[in-house]
TORKOL-57496 format. One line per field, with one value per residue (C-alpha): residue number from 1; chain; x, y, z. Coordinates in Angstrom, 1 decimal, m for minus. Each point is the difference from the previous one (the first is absolute). Layout:
% residues N
n	[NUM/...]
chain	[A/...]
east	[X/...]
north	[Y/...]
up	[Z/...]
//
This chain:
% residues 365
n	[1/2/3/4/5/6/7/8/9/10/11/12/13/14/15/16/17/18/19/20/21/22/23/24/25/26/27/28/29/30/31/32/33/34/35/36/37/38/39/40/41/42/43/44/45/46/47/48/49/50/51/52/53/54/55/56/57/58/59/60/61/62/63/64/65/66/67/68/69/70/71/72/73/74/75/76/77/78/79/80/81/82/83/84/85/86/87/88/89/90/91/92/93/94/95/96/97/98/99/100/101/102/103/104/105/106/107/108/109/110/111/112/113/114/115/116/117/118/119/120/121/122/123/124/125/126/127/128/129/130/131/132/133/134/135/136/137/138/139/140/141/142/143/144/145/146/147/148/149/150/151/152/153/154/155/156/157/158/159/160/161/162/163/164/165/166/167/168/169/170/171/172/173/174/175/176/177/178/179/180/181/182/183/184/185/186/187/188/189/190/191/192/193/194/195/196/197/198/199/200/201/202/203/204/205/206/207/208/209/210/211/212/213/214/215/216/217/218/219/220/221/222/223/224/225/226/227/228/229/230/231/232/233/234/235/236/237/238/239/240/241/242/243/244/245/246/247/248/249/250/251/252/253/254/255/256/257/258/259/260/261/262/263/264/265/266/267/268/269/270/271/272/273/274/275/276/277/278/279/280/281/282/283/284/285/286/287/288/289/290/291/292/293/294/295/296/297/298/299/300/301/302/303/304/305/306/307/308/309/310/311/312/313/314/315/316/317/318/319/320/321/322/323/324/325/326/327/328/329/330/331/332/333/334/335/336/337/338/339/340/341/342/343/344/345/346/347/348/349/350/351/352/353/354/355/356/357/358/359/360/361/362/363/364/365]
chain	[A/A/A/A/A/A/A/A/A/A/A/A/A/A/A/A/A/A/A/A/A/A/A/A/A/A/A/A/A/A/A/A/A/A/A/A/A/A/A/A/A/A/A/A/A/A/A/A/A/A/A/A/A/A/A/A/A/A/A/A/A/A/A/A/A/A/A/A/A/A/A/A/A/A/A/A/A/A/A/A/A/A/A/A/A/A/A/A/A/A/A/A/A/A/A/A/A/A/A/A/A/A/A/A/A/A/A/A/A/A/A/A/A/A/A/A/A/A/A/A/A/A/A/A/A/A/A/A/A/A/A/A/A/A/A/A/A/A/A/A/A/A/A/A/A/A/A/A/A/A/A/A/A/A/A/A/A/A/A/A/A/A/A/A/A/A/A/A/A/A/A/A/A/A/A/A/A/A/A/A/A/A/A/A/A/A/A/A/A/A/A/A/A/A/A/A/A/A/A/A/A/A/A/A/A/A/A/A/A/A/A/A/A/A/A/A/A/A/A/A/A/A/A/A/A/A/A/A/A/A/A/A/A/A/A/A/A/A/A/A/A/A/A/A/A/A/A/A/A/A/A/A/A/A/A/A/A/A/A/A/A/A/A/A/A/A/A/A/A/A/A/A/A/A/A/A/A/A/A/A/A/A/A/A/A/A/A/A/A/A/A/A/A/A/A/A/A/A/A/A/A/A/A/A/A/A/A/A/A/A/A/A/A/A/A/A/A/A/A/A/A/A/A/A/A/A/A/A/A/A/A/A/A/A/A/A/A/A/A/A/A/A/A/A/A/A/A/A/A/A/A/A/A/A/A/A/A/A/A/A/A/A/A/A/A]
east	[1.8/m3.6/m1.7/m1.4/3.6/1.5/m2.8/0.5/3.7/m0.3/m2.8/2.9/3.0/m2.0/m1.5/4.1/0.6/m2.7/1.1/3.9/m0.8/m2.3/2.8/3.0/m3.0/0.4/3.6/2.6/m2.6/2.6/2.6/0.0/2.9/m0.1/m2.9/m0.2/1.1/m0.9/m3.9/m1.3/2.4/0.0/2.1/m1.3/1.6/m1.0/1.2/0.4/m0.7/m3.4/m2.7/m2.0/2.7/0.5/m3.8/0.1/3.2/m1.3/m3.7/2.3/2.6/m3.5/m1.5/3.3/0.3/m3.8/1.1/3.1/m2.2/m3.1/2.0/m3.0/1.4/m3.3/m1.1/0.7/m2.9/m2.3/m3.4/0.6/3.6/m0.6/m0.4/2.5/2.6/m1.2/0.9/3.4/1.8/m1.6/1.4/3.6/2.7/2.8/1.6/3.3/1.0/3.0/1.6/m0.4/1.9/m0.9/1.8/m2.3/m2.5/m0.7/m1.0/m2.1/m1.8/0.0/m2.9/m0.4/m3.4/m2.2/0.3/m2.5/m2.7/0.7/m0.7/m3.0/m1.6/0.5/m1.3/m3.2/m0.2/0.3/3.0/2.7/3.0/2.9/2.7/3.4/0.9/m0.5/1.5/3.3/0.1/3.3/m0.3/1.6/m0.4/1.4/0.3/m0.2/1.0/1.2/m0.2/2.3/m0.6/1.2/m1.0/m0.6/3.0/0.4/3.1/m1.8/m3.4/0.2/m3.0/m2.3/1.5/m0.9/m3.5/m0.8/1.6/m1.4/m3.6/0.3/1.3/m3.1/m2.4/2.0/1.1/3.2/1.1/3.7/1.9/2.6/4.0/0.3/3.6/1.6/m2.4/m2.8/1.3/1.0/m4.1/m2.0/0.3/m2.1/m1.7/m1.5/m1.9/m1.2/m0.7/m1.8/2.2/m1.3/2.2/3.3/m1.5/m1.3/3.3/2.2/m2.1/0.5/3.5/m2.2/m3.3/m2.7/m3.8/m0.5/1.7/m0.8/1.1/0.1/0.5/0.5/m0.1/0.5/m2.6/0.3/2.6/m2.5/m2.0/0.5/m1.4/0.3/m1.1/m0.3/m0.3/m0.2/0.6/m1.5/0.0/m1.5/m2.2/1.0/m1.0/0.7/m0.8/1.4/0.6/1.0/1.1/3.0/1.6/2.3/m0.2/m3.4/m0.6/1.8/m1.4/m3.5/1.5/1.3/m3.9/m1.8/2.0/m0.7/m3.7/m0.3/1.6/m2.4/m2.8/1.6/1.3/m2.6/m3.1/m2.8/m2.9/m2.2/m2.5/m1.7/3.3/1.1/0.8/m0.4/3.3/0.9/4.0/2.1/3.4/1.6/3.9/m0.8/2.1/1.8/m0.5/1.6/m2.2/m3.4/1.9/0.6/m3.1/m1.5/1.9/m0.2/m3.7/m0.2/2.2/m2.2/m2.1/m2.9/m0.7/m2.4/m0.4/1.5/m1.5/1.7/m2.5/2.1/2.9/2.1/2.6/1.9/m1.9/m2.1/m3.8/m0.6/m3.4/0.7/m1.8/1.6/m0.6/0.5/m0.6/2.5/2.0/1.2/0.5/2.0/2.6/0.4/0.9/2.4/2.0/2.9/0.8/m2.1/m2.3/m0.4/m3.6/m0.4/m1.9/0.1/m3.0/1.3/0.5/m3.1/m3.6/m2.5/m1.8/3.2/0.9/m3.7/m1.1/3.7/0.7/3.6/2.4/3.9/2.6/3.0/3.2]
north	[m53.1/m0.2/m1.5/3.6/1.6/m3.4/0.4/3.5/m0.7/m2.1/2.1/2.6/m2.1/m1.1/3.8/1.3/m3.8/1.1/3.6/m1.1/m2.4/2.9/2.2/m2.2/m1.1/3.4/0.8/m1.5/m1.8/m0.1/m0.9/m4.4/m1.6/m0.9/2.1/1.0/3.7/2.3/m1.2/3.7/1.1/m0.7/0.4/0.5/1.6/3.0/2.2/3.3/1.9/2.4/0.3/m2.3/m2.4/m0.4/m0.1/m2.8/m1.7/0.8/m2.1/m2.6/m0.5/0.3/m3.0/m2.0/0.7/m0.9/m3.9/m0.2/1.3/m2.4/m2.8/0.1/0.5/1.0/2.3/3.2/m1.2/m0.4/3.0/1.1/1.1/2.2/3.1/m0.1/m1.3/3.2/2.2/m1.3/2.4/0.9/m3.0/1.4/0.5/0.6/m0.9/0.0/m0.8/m1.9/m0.8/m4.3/m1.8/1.9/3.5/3.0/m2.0/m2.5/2.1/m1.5/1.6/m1.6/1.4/m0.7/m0.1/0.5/m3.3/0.9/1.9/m3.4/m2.0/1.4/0.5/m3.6/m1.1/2.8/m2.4/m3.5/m0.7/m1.8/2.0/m2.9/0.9/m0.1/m3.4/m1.8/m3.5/m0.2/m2.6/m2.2/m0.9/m2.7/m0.3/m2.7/0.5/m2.5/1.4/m3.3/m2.5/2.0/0.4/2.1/2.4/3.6/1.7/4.5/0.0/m2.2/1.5/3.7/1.2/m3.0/0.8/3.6/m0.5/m1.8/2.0/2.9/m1.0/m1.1/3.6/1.4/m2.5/0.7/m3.8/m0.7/m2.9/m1.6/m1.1/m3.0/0.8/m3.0/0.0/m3.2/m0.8/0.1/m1.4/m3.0/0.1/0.3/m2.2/0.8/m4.0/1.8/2.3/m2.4/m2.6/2.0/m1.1/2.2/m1.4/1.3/3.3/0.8/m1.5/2.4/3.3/m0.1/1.9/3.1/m0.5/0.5/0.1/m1.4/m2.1/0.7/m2.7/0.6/m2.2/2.0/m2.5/1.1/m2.3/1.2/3.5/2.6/m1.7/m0.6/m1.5/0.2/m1.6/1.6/m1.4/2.0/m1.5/2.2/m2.1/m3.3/1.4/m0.8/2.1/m0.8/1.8/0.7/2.4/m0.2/2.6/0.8/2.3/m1.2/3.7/0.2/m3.5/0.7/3.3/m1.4/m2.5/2.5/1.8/m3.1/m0.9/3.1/0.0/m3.4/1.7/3.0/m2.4/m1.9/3.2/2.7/m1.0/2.4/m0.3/2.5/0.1/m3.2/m2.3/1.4/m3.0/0.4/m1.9/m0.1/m0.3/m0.7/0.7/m1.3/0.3/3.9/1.2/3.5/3.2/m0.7/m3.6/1.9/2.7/m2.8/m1.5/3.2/0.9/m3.6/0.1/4.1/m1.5/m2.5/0.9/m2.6/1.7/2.9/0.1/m1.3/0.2/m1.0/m1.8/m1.4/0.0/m2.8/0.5/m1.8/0.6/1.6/m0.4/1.8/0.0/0.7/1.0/m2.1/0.4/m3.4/m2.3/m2.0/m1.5/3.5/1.5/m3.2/0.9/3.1/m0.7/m2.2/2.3/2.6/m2.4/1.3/m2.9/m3.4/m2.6/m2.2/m3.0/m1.1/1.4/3.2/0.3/2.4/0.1/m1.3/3.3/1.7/m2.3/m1.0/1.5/0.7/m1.7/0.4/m0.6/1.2/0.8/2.3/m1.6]
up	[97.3/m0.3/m2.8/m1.5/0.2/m2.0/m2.8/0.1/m0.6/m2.7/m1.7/0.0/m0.9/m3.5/m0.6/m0.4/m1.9/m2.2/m0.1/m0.9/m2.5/m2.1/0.4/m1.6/m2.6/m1.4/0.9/m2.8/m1.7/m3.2/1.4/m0.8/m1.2/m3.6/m1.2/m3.6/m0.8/m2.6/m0.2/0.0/m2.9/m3.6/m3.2/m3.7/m2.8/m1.6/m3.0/1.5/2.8/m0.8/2.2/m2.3/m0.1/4.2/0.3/m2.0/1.2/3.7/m1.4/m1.2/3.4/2.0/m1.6/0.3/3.7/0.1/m1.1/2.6/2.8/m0.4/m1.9/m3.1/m3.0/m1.3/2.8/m2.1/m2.9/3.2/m0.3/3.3/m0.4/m3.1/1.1/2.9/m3.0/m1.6/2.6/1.2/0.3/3.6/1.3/m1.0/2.6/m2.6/m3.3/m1.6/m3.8/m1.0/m2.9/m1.4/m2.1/m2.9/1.3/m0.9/m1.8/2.5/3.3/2.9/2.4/3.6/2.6/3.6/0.9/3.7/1.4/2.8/m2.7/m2.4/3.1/0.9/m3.7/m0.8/3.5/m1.3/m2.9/1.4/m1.2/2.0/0.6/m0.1/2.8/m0.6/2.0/m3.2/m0.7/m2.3/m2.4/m1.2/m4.0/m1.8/m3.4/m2.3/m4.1/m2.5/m3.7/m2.6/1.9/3.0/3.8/1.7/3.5/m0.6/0.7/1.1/m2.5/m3.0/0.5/0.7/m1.9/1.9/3.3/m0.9/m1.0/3.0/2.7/m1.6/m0.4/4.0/0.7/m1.4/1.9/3.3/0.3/1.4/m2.8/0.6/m2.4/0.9/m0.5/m1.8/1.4/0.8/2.8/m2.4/m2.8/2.3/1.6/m2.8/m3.1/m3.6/1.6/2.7/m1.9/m2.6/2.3/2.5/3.1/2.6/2.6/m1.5/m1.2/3.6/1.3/m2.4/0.4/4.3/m0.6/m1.1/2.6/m2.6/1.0/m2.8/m3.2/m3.5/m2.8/m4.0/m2.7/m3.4/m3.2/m3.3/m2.4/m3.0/m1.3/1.3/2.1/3.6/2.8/4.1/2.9/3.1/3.8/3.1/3.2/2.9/3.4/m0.7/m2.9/m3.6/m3.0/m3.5/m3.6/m3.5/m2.8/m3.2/m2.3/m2.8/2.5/3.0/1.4/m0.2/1.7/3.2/0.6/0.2/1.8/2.7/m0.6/0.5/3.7/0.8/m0.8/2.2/3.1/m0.3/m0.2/3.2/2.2/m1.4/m1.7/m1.4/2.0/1.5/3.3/m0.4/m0.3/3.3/2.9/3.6/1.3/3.5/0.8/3.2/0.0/2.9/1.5/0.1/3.1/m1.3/m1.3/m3.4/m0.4/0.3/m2.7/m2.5/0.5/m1.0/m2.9/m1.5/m0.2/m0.9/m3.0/m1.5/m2.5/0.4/3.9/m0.3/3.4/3.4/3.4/3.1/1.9/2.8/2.1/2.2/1.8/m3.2/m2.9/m2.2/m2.0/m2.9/m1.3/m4.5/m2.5/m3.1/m3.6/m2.3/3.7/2.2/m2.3/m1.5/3.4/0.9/m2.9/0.9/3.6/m0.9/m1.7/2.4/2.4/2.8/0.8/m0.7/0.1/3.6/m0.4/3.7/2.0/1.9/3.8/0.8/1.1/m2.3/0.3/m1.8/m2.5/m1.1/m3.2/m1.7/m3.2/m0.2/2.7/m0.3/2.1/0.0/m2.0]
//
């Protein structure tokens, strides 16, 4: 074969590579194991069922959705979002009412909004749209009340347990609560907590695969007053804060708020035009149909890419050329979240004119 027909070949072989991955980009995009449902919807309470009275509930649900979406509890206070607050109900794909708790008097409205009209108005705005691969996080949570230890337990603690799960719910983060069966009981002493042991906390959560571990200790210092201390461990990063307050409800629903306000800030900060990074990837050990797919959907799902760019083709991988908001370090998070890919440090089998330039250099799990 002459030299023209073999270039000729290969210009052809990477025109339908190119034309196949663009394709499955777009084909199935939601379809990533352990995404976060319900994002788009919302549920509010309202006391009857007027026009006035859904115009406002559908306001209400549209702001809530808002904070799930984009991860910022404050989003819905931000200028720029007033009017399209205002005018929510255009974004409306349905709505039901239920009856609460409370029978007749306690009715709540739930709406599913536009996911693709959301999308694209908060994309209009600058805003990050948060996927739904999010990370889940695993709580433990000890309680000290007269000079007693103990671990938070589902059966001892319902209405703490229900504040927390429920406050996650609304920020769309997967939180996990441990059994504290036998297992656990046997894992995780009230010493751990207090004394920080990180080994036996990370050792004790594996049975339930977290991405990330979330510690509590609630101490009661006086009759009404109480203080926590929180500690989030997210790869090798360590957070740690406290609240104080006189009530134990209260305190660990912030505490659920503020996690989730640190893994908005981490997976999908608020940044406009100028914090945009140009970051090259390769993705190598990309052989089938279904690899290129996954590649594709993993990076359509993260919420700091506004743009990808295939800007290369081997016969085994792939270069993306990204446009991230919040830099490297927030992009890197993401990625390392569904299981898809995982970081290379060794230098990659390929001609220096392919691999020059990239930033980031993964291969297929």
């Amino acid at each position: 074969m002459s030299s023209c027909s073999s270039e000729l070949t290969h210009r052809l072989l990477k025109s339908i590579q190119l034309l196949l991955l663009w394709l499955c980009m777009g084909y199935g995009a939601t379809a990533m194991a352990g995404q976060v449902t319900g994002l788009y919807s919302a549920e509010v309470p309202v006391a009857g069922q007027s026009v006035e009275q859904r115009t406002d509930g559908i306001r209400r649900a549209f702001a809530r959705m808002l904070i799930k979406v984009t991860g910022n509890r404050t989003v819905p206070q931000r200028p720029e979002l007033q009017e399209d607050i205002a005018q929510a109900t255009r974004y409306v794909q349905q709505f039901r009412y239920r009856l609460g708790a409370g029978g007749a008097s306690g009715r709540l409205l739930t709406v599913q909004f536009d996911s693709a009209a959301v999308q694209r108005l908060l994309r209009e705005r600058r805003l990050p749209v948060w996927g739904g691969n999010r990370p889940s996080g695993l709580v433990w949570l000890g309680i000290e009340s007269q000079g007693q230890r103990r671990v938070m337990r589902p059966e001892l603690d319902a209405a703490l347990v229900n504040a927390m799960t429920v406050t996650a719910d609304q920020r769309g983060v997967p939180l996990i609560l441990p059994l504290m069966d036998l297992e656990d009981q046997a894992a995780v002493q009230v010493a751990d907590l207090w004394g920080d042991f990180e080994q036996n906390i990370r050792r004790a959560s594996q049975r339930y695969m977290p991405d990330l571990i979330v510690t509590g200790r609630m101490t009661q210092i006086s009759g009404r007053l109480w203080r926590v201390t929180w500690r989030l461990y997210h790869g090798d990063r360590t957070t740690s804060w406290g609240d104080e307050g006189g009530n134990l409800v209260d305190l660990a629903r912030e505490g659920a708020q503020h996690v989730s306000d640190l893994l908005a800030e981490r997976y999908a900060p608020v940044g406009g035009e100028a914090n945009l990074s140009r970051i090259r990837l390769r993705v190598s050990g990309v052989t089938a149909l279904a690899q290129y797919a996954g590649v594709g959907r993993l990076l359509q799902s993260q919420s700091s890419v506004v743009r990808a760019d295939m800007i290369a083709v081997e016969p085994d991988a792939v270069i993306f050329e990204l446009q991230v908001r919040g830099g490297i370090q927030v992009l890197e998070q993401g990625l390392s979240l569904g299981g898809v890919i995982e970081p290379v440090t060794d230098l990659p089998d390929a001609p220096q004119s392919l691999v020059e330039g990239v930033d980031l250099f993964y291969r297929m799990r």
